[in-house]
N, C-alpha and C positions, 0 to 999 in steps of 0.2 A: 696219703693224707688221712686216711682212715687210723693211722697206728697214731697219727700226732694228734687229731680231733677227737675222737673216739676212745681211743686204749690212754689218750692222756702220757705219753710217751715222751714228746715234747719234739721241736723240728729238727734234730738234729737225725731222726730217724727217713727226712727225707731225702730221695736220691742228690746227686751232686749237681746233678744237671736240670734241678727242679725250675728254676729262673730263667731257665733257657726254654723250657716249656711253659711257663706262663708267660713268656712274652711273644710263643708260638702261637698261644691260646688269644691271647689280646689283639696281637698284630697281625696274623696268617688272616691273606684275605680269605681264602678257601675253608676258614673255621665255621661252622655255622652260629649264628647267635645265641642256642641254644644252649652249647659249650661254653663262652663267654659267660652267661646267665649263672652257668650250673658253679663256672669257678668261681664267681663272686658271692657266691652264696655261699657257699664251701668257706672260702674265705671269711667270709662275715662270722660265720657262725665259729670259725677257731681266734676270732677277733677277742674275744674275753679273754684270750691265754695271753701270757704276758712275752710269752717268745715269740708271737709273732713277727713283733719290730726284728727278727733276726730274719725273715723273709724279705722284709722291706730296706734292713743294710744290705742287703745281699742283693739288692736291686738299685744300688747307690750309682753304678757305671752306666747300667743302660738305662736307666728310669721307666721300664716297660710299664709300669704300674699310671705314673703319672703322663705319660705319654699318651697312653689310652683314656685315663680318666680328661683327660683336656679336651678330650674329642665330645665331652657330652652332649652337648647342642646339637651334634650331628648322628647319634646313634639313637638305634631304635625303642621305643618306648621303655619295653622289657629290660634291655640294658641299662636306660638312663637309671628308671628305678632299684636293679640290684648294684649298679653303682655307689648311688645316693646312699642307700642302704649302709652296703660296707663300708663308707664314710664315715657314717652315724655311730656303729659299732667299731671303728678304731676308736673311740673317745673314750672307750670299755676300759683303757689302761695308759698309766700316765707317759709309757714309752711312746707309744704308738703316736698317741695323740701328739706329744711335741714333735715325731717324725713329722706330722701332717704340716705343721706353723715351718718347719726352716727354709730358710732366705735363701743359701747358695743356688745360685742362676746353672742352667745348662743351657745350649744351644735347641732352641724350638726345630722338632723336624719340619722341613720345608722353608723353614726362615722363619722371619714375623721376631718379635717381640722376647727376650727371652724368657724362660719357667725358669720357677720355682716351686717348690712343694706350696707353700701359703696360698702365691699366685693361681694355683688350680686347685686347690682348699675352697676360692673363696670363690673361683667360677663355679666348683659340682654347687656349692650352697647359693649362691645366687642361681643359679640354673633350674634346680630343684626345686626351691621356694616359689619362682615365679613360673613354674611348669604347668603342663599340660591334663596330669592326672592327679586324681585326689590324693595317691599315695607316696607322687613324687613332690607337693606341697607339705604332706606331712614329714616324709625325711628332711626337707629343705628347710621346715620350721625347725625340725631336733636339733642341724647342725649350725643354726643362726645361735638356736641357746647354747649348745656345746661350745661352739667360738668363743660366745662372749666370758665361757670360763675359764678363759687362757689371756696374755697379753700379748693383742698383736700390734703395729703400728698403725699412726692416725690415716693413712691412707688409707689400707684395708680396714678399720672401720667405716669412714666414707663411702666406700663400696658396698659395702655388707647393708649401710642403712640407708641409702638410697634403695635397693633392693627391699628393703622393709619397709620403708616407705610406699613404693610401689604396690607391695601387697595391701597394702592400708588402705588402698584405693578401693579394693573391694569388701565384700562383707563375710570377713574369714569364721571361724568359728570359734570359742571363746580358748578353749587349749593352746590353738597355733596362734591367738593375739598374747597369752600372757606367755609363750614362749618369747616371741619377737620381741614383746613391749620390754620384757627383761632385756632382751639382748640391746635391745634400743637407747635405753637408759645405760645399760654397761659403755657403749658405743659413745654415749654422748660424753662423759667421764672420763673415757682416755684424752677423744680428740675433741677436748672444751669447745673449741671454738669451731672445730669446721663443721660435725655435725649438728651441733645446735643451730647452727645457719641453714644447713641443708632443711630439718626440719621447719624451719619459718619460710622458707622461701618454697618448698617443692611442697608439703602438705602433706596427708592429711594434719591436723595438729592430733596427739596423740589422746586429745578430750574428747573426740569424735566418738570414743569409743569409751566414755566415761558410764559406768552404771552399769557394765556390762554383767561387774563381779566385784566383791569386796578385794580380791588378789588382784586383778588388772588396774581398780582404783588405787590400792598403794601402789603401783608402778608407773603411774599416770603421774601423782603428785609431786615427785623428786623432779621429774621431766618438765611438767610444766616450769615448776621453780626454775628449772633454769633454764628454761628458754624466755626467761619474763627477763633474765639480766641482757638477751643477746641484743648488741645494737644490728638494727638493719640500715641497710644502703640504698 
């Protein structure tokens, strides 16, 4: 990792059986969290290179990457945060980042529900956003804005601003309200109608937070607009 991160070499200089070792790294229960930590960080930071997404095709069969990233809610702080993190910094390159948004489904380990890459996209960002430390709220804010600069479907935005919503609840600080309030506004755009609902109906309205800032008051304005067309029920 050092010859591709470092010497700028690129990943072709890593061993053959690297994937086989990060999902040793991810999934060996006898790894300690510290290792996990140190590879996501590793990884985060070779995330600006643009061949990374050859790490992440090469993890297409076993999905070791998204397998472990879906566990967020149940790993340890440390983790969730260089998680969140490397999420943040795959958006560093336009490959990467659409690796993150694609649909095709695999069988969830243990059952339940099936994944997709998006589908656990949009849990690490809701997970992160509405987390427990201040650093895993601010990666959570990055990759609310990061999403909303891609095109995902009206469902996952739903998800994603309900989640923003929630956070609205409390009194965030003005960087992570005009991250959201942007994504909020993108959010409302695609799915016309379902989020614009969501927001009249769950709350806060997006003016609570009017006067914060001349930047969050242009993001306020478009939003109001058109929540003043949505009929309620």
């Amino acid at each position: 990792m050092e010859d591709w991160i470092i010497k700028n070499e690129g990943t072709w200089v890593l061993p053959e059986g690297f994937n086989t070792f990060l999902g040793s790294v991810f999934h060996k229960p006898d790894w300690p969290s510290e290792g996990r930590i140190a590879m996501m960080r590793l990884l985060s930071y070779g995330a600006e290179q643009d061949d990374i997404v050859y790490i992440l095709h090469m993890d297409r069969k076993e999905h070791a990457v998204m397998n472990y990233a879906q566990q967020i809610d149940r790993m340890p702080i440390g983790e969730q945060e260089s998680l969140a993190m490397l999420f943040c910094n795959l958006f560093e390159t336009a490959s990467a980042s659409q690796w993150l948004l694609y649909t095709s489904e695999w069988e969830a380990p243990g059952g339940g529900l099936p994944l997709s890459n998006i589908r656990v996209s949009t849990k690490v960002a809701v997970s992160a956003l509405l987390g427990d430390t201040p650093a895993l709220v601010d990666y959570g804010s990055a990759l609310m804005s990061n999403l909303a600069t891609k095109e995902v479907f009206d469902d996952v935005c739903s998800e994603l601003a309900m989640a923003i919503l929630q956070f609205f609840q409390g009194k965030p600080p003005e960087e992570q309200v005009f991250r959201c309030m942007k994504a909020l506004g993108k959010f409302c755009s695609i799915a016309k109608r379902d989020v614009p609902q969501l927001v009249k109906m769950i709350g806060p309205e997006p003016s609570k937070f009017s006067g914060m800032s001349p930047r969050v008051d242009e993001l306020i304005k478009p939003i109001m607009a058109q929540l003043a067309t949505v009929p309620m029920f």
